[in-house]
N, C-alpha and C positions, 0 to 999 in steps of 0.2 A: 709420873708422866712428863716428856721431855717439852718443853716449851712448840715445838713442831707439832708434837701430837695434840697438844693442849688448842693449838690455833685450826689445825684442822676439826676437831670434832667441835667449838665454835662456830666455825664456819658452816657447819650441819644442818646447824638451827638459823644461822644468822648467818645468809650469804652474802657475798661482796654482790652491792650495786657498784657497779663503775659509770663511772658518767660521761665516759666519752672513749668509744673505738674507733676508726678510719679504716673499719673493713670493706665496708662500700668502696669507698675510694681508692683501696689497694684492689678491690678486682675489677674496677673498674679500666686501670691504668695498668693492670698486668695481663688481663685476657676480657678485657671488653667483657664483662657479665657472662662469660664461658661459664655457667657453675661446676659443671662436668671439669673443666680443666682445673677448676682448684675447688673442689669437693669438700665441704668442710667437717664433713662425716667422718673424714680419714684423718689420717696424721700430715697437715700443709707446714711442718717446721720447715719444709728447705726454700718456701715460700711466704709464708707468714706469720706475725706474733699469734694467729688466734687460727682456731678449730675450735668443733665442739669437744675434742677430748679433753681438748687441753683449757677449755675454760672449766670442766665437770672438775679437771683434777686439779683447780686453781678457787674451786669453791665458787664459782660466781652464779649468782640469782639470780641477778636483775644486769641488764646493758640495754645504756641508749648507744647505740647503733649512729654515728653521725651522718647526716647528709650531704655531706661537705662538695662544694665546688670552687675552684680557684678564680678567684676578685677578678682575673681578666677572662674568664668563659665568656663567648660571644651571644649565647642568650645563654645566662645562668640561671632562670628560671626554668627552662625544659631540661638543664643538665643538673637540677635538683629534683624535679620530677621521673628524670632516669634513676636516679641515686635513690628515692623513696621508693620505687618501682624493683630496685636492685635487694631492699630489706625484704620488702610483699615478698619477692622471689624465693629468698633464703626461708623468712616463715613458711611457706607454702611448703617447701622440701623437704622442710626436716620439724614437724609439728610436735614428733614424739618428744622432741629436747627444746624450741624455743615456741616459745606461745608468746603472741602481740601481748600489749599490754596497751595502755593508754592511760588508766586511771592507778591510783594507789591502793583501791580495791583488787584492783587485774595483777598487781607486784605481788599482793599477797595472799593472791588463789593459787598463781603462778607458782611460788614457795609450797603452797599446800600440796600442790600436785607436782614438785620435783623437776620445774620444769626450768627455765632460764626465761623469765620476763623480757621484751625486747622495745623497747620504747625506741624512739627517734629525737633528735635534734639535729635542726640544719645549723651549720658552723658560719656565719656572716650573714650581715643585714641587707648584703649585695644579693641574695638568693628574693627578696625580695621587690626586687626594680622598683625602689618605692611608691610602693602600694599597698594599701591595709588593705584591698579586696583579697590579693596575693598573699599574705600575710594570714586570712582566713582561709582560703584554699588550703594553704599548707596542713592549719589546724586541722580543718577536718578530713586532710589525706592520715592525721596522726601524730604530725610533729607536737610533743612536746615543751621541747624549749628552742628558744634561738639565740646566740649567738650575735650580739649587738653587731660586730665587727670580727672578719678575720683579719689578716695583716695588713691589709690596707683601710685607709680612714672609707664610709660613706658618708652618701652627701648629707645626711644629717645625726653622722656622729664620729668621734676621732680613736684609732686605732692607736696603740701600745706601741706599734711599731709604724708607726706613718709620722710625718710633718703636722705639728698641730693646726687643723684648718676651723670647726665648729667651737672650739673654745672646752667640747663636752658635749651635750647634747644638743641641737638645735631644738625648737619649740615643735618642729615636726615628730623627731626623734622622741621626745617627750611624750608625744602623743603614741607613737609607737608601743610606750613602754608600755601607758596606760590602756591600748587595745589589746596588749597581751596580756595584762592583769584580768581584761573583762574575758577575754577569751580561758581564762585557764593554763595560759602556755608562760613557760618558766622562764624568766629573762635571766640570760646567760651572759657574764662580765668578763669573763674570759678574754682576752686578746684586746680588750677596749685598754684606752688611756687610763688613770687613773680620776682625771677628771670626770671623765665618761662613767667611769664607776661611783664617782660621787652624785653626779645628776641623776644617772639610774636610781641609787636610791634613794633620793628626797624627791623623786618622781610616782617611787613604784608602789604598789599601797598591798604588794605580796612577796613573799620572800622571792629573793635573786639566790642563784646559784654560781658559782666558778665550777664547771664542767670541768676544768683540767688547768688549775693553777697551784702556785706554790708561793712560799714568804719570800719577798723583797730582802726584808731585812736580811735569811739567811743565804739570799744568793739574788745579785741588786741588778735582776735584768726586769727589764721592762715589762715584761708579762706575765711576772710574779704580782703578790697583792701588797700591797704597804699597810703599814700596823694599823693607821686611822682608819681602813676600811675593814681591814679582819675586827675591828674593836669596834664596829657599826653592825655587824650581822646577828647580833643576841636581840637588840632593837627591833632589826630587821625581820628574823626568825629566818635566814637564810643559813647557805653554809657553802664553805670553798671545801674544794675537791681536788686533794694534792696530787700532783701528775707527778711521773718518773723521767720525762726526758732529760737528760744529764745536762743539756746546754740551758738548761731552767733551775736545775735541783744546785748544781754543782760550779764555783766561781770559776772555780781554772779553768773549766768546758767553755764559758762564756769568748772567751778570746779565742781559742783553739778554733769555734767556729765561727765564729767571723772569718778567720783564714780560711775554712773548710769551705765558706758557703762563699766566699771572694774566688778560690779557686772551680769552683763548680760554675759559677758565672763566666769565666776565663775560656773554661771549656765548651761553651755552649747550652748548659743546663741549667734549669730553676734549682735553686740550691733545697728545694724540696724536693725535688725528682726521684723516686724512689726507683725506679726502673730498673734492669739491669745493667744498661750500658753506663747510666749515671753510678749506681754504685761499685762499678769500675773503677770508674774516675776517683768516689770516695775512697774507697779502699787504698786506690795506690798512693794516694795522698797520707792516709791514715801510717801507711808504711814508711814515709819518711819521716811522719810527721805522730808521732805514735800519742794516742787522743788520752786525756785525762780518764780516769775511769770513775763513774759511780757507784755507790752501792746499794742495799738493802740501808744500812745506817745513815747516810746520807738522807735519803727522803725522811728515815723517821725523824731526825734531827729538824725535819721543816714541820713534820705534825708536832713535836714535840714544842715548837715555839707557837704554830697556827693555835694550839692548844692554848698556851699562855695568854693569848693576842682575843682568841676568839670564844672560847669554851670547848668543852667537848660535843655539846648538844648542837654543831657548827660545823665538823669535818665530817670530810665524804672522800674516794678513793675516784680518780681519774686518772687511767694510766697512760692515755693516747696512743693506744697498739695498733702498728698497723700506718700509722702517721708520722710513727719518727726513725730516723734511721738505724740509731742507738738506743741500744738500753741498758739499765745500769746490771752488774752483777748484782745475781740473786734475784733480779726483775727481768728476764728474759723476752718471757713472753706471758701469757695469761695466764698460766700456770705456774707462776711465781706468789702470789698474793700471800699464802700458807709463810711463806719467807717474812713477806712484811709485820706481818701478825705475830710471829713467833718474837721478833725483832720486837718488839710495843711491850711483849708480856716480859721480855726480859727484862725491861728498860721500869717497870711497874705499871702499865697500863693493865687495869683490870679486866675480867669478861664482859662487865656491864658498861666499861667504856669502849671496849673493842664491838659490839654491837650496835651502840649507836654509831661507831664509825663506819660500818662493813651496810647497815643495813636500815636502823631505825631512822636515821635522820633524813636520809633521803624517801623513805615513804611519806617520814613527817610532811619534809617541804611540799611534796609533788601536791600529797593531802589538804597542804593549805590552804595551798592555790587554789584549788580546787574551787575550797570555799569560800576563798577571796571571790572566782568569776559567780558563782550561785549568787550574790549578794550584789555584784555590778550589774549582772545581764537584768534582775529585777529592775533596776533604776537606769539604765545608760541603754541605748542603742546603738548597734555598729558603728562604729565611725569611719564615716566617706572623704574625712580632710584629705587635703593633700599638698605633698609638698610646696606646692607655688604657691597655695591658698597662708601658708604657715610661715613657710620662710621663705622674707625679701630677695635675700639674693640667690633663691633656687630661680627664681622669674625670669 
């Protein structure tokens, strides 16, 4: 049996959870919640990383599905409840292939029944205009985890890629984390400072997740995880979830975009802007400027050290489809993962370490938590702080 083969009939039993897609956000931004115009029933490659074909033929079980809204939406709280509304829509369409999930029981009835799990997480603590009522809203619209910070700092905690302003968490923040421990919702480190990541967990009293990060040490940008926090989540009982974006995974990428996303700003666009006329722009730049390429070995190279750094009972697969503009070879689109797998088994990673990667460890966390909030809600009641009550200089 060729190592391809080997990785998909794994994948059989033990599918990939991914912990983080931006298909909301790409239909969001490409036909306004048209579902009819990008149908995911069919084949959307000349549109998107992800269809249901092509997550069945990429092995996946379980996706949290993000909610994502960008740090300057002018009420990001209604344009997160669009984005939650945009998942309901997809469930509702297509039941035979994606079933809600919520709990780590639902992941694995989900499994039982062949189906694709579909969990939520919003990507930024800006989706919630600080407020823990908002914060519970979300939960019980379904969101799962959140997302301390997307790229920009909020007012009570400091972003990866922002100007240091809260130090880490302020004491609101703090409380934030602790509201989502009682609530059951997974606190996501993703995009946070590294300090932010440190306060999170001498804060959080339930495993945290990285929805879609990668090792520092093997590629030293900012929203990767540094060793002192990959060597805290055994403690922790959490686990980081290596993404494929090439400007994360890959050194040389790191420079190339900076020029890419300095040129996109030149032209008038968010250097996110996945649009068509923006990737216009990228593309022709790309041609003069021809982009470092990643691969299938590249990313394992970052599980292979996350592994050193953090155990195996600690990684999880976040590919950010749909969210980035690149992807590396061999990681195409959603229908890649069988490549990553096959890539592990060559390298020595067994069937029992490929499992907890694709599938156990993330039921683990979700399951934890779980029972971290069963054990708060008994003892703690909602908490109505709020930012001006907690910190001096929100007042």
């Amino acid at each position: 049996m060729t190592s391809q083969e080997a990785a998909r009939e794994l994948l059989r039993e033990f599918p990939v959870v991914d912990g983080h897609n931006d298909l909301p956000w790409a239909l969001r931004e490409q036909v306004r919640y048209d579902l009819d115009a990008r149908d995911i029933a069919a084949d959307q490659s000349a549109h998107l990383h992800t269809d249901i074909p092509r997550l069945r033929a990429g092995g996946v079980g379980a996706q949290y599905w993000s909610v994502y809204v960008r740090t300057d939406a002018p009420d990001p709280v209604a344009a997160t409840l669009e984005q939650i509304d945009c998942v309901r829509q997809l469930l509702a369409r297509h039941p035979e292939d994606l079933r809600p999930a919520l709990t780590a029981a639902d992941m694995e009835a989900a499994r039982g029944e062949g189906r694709i799990a579909s969990l939520m997480g919003a990507e930024g603590g800006h989706s919630i205009a600080n407020s823990l009522g908002t914060l519970r809203g979300l939960h019980n619209l379904g969101v799962r985890y959140m997302t301390l910070t997307h790229n920009d700092n909020v007012d009570w905690a400091d972003s990866a890629t922002d100007e240091p302003k809260a130090g880490g968490l302020t004491a609101f923040g703090r409380e934030v984390v602790r509201e989502m421990n009682r609530l059951g919702m997974l606190v996501d480190l993703s995009h946070v400072a590294a300090t932010t990541m440190r306060d999170a967990l001498d804060a959080s009293s339930a495993p945290v997740i990285f929805s879609h990060s990668s090792a520092r040490a093997v590629c030293d940008h900012p929203r990767n995880v540094p060793d002192d926090v990959l060597e805290r989540l055994p403690a922790n009982g959490g686990m980081a979830m290596v993404t494929f974006v090439p400007k994360f995974v890959l050194q040389a990428a790191v420079d190339w975009t900076a020029a890419a996303d300095e040129n996109m700003r030149a032209h008038g666009f968010h250097h996110l802007d996945t649009t068509a006329e923006a990737m216009k722009v990228h593309r022709a730049f790309e041609e003069r400027h021809p982009r470092p390429v990643a691969t299938v070995s590249t990313v394992a190279d970052h599980l292979d050290h996350m592994r050193e750094a953090a155990g195996i009972d600690h990684l999880g697969i976040g590919g950010d489809y749909d969210g980035t503009a690149f992807t590396p070879d061999g990681l195409a689109d959603v229908s890649g993962y069988p490549n990553l797998l096959a890539e592990l088994l060559d390298r020595g990673w067994s069937k029992a370490d490929l499992a907890k990667l694709t599938w156990k460890n993330a039921v683990r966390v979700l399951d934890a938590a779980e029972d971290v909030a069963r054990g708060l809600q008994a003892t703690r009641s909602p908490s109505n702080a709020t930012i001006e009550s907690l910190d001096a200089s929100a007042g």
